[in-house]
C-alpha positions in Angstrom: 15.4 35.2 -42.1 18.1 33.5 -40.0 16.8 35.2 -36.7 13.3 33.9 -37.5 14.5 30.7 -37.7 16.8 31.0 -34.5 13.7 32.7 -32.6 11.4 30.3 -33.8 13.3 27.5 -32.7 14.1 29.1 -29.1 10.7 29.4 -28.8 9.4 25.7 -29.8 12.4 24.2 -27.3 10.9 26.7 -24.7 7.4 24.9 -25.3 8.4 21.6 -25.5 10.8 22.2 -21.8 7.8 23.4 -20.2 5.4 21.3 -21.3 7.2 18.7 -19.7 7.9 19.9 -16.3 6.2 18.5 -13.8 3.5 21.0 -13.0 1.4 20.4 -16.0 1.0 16.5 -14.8 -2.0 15.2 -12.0 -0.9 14.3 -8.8 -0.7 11.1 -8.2 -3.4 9.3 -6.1 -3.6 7.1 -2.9 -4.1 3.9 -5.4 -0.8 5.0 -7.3 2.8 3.9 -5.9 4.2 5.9 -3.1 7.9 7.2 -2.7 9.1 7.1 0.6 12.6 9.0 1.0 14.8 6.8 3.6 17.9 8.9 3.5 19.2 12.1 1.2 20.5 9.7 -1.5 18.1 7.0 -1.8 14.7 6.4 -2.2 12.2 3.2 -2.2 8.9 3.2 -4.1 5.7 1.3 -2.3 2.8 0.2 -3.0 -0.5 0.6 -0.7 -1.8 -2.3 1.0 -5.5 -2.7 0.3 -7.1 -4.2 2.6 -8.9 -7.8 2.0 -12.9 -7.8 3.4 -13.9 -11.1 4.4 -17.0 -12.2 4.9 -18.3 -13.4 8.5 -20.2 -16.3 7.2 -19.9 -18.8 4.0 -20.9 -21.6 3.0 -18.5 -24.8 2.4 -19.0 -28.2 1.2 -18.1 -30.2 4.1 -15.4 -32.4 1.7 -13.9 -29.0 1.2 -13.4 -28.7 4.9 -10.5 -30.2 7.9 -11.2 -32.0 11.2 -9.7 -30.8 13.9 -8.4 -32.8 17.0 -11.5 -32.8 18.8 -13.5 -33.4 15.7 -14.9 -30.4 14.7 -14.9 -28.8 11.0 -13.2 -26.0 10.1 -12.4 -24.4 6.8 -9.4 -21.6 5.9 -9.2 -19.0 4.0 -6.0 -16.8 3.5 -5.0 -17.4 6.8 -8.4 -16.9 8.2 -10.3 -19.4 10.6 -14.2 -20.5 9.8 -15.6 -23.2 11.5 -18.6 -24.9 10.9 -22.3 -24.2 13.0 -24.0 -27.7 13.3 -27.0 -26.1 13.7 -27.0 -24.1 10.3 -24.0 -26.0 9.0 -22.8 -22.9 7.5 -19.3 -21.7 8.3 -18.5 -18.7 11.1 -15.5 -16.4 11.3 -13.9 -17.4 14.2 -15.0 -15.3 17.7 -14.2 -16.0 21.1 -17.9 -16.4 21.9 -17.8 -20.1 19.8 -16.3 -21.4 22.7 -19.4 -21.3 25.1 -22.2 -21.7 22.0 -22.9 -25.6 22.2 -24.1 -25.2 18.0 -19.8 -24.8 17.5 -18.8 -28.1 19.7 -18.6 -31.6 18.3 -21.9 -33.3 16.9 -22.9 -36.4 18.5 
């Protein structure tokens, strides 16, 4: 009766062990944390950057908005340019072709 008991309890310990190794869990995916190793002893754990879409155009109440120098609106978001068509009055992600469209230069 002992042995049972003995063999019994190897065997649930040898259940339990494996069920707990790592082979039985998912792999982790690209939204999850990432371990990067830097050196044998250390490691650091980062997160993915997601990337932010921003739209081209929006449109902004012109209180909302800033006057430049030369008297133009202009609106920011996170670091982001949009200034404002006079033609439209909506506000354009900043390109290099606003510099020659007479719509982006100062009204009046």
């Amino acid at each position: 009766m002992a042995k049972r008991l003995i063999l019994i309890a190897i065997f649930l310990m040898t259940v339990l062990i494996y069920s707990c190794s790592r082979k039985t869990h998912p792999a982790k995916t690209s939204s999850e944390t990432v371990t990067k190793t830097i050196d044998s002893t250390s490691a650091k754990t980062i997160k993915p950057k997601s990337k932010v879409v921003l739209p081209k155009v929006i449109v902004v109440n012109d209180s909302a908005a800033r006057k430049s120098v030369d008297g133009r609106l202009y609106y920011d978001v996170m670091g982001h340019r949009y200034w404002r068509n006079n033609k439209d009055g909506k506000y354009y992600l900043f390109n290099k072709s606003m510099y020659n469209n007479p719509d982006f230069k100062k009204p009046g």
